[in-house]
C-alpha positions in Angstrom: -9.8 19.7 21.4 -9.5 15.8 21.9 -10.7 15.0 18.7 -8.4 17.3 16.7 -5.1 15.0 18.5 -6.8 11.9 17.9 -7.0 12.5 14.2 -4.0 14.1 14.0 -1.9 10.9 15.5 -4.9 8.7 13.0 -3.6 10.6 10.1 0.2 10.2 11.3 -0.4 6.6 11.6 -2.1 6.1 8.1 0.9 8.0 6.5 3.6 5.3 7.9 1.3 3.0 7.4 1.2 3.7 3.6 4.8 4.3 3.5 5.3 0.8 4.5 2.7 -0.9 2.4 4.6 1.6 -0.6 7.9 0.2 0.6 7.1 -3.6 1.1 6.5 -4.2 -2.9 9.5 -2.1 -3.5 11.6 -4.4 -1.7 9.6 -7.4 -3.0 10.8 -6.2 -6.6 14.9 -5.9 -4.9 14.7 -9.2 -3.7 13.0 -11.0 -7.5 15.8 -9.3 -9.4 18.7 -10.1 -6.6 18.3 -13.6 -7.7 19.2 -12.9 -11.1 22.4 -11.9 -9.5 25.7 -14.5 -9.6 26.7 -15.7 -6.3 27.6 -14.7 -4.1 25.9 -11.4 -4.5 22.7 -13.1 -4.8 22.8 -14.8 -1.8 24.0 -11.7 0.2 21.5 -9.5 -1.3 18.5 -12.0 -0.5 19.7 -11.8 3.0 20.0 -8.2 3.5 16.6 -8.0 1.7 14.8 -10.0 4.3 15.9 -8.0 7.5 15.3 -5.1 5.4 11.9 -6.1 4.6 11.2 -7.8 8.0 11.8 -4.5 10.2 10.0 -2.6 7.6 6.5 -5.1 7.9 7.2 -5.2 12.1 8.5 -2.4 13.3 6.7 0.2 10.6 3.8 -1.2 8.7 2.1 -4.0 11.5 2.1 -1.1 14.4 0.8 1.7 12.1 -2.1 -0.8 10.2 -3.0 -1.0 14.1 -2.5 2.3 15.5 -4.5 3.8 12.9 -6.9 2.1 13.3 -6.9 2.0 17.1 -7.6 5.7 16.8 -10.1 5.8 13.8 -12.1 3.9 16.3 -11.6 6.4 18.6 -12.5 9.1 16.4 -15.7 7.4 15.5 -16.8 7.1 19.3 -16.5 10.7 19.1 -18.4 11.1 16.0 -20.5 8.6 16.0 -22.8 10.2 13.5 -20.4 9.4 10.7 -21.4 5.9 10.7 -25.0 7.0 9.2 -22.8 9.3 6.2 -22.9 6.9 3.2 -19.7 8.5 2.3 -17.9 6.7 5.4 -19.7 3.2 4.4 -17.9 3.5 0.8 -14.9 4.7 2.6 -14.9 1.5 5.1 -15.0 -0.4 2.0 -12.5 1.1 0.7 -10.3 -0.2 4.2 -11.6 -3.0 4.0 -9.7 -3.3 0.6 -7.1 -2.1 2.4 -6.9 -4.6 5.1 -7.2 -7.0 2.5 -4.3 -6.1 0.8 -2.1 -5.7 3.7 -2.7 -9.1 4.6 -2.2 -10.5 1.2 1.2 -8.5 1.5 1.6 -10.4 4.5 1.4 -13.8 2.5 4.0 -12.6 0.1 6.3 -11.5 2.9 6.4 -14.7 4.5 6.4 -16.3 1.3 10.0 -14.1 0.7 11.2 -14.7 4.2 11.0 -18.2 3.1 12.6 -17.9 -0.1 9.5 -18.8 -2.1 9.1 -16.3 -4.8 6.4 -17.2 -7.0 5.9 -13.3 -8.6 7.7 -11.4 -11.5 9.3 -8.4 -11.2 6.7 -7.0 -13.4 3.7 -8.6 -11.5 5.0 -6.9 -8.7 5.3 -3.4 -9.9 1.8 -4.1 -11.2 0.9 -5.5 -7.7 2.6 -2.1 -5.8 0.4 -0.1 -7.6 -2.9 -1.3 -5.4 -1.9 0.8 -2.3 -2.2 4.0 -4.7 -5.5 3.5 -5.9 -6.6 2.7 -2.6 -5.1 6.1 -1.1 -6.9 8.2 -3.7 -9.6 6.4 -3.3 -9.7 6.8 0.8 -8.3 10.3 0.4 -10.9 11.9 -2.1 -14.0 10.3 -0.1 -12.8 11.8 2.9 -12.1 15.1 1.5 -15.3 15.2 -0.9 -18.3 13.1 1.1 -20.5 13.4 -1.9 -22.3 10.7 -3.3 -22.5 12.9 -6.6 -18.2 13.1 -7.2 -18.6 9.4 -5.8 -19.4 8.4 -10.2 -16.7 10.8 -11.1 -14.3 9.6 -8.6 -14.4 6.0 -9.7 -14.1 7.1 -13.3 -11.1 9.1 -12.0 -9.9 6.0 -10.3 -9.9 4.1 -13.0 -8.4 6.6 -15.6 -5.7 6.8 -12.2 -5.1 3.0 -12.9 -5.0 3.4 -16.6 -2.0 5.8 -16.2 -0.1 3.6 -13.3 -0.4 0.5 -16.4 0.9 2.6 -18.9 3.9 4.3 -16.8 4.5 0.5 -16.1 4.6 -0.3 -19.2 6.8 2.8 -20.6 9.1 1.9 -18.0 9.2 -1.9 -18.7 10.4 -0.8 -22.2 12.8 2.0 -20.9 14.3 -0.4 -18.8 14.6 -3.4 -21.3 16.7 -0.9 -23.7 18.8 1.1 -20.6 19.2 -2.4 -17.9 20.3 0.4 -15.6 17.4 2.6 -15.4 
């Protein structure tokens, strides 16, 4: 009974979590093309952008990356047998990767709060797309454990990111004939 709570409110936690590392680059990408903006619009927007983007990554994203994983933990105490599944070592590495990119989300937030913007809109949308492979990723080891789909899920995952570039790119040129798409 315990365990099915714990990873209920784990799996509640990862969702907002996600949401917010979804979110963050969105806002990243608001905030690159609000300075192409005239003033004082600019200005405004980069404003409104950074308390946007600040309760996001403190109030949303921070306290889920941490409740999560307070009760993964949890849920491994309880199943401690896991930790010998080679599906959960791939899967670790797989958060690791995660953790990896939150942080480096971190970097690029402070970076913003400080207007230093050193990415492209583009390299951004490029850049949002890591949370996504990582969910599959994360989501199809969970579901599947086998080491056998483990070579057709990375084949998968990369066809995944294949399709993410091109939709990237089809937009890019969408957008560069329709500015308001």
């Amino acid at each position: 009974m315990e365990y099915n709570y714990i990873k209920s409110l784990h799996l509640i936690f990862v969702i907002t979590w996600f949401a917010g590392l979804f979110y963050i680059p969105r806002l990243f990408i608001y905030h690159i093309e609000a300075r192409e903006k005239p003033q004082p619009d600019a200005d405004i927007l980069s404003e409104q952008l950074k308390l946007m983007s600040k309760r996001l990554w403190y109030i949303i994203t921070w306290p889920s990356a941490v409740l999560a994983t307070g009760f993964a933990i949890w849920l491994l105490i309880l199943v401690p047998g896991w930790l010998e599944q080679s599906w959960m070592h791939v899967k670790l590495t797989f958060v690791a990767l995660l953790f990896a990119y939150h942080i480096k989300n971190h970097l690029i937030f402070k970076q913003f709060q400080n207007d230093d913007i050193r990415w492209t809109s583009n390299g951004m949308r490029l850049w949002n797309e890591g949370a996504t492979l990582i969910l599959f990723a994360i989501v199809f080891l969970v579901i599947v454990k086998s080491a056998l789909s483990w070579v057709w899920g990375l084949v998968g995952l990369i066809g995944l990111g294949v399709v993410l570039m091109l939709g990237i790119k089809l937009y890019k040129r969408i957008r560069n004939r329709n500015p308001s798409a």
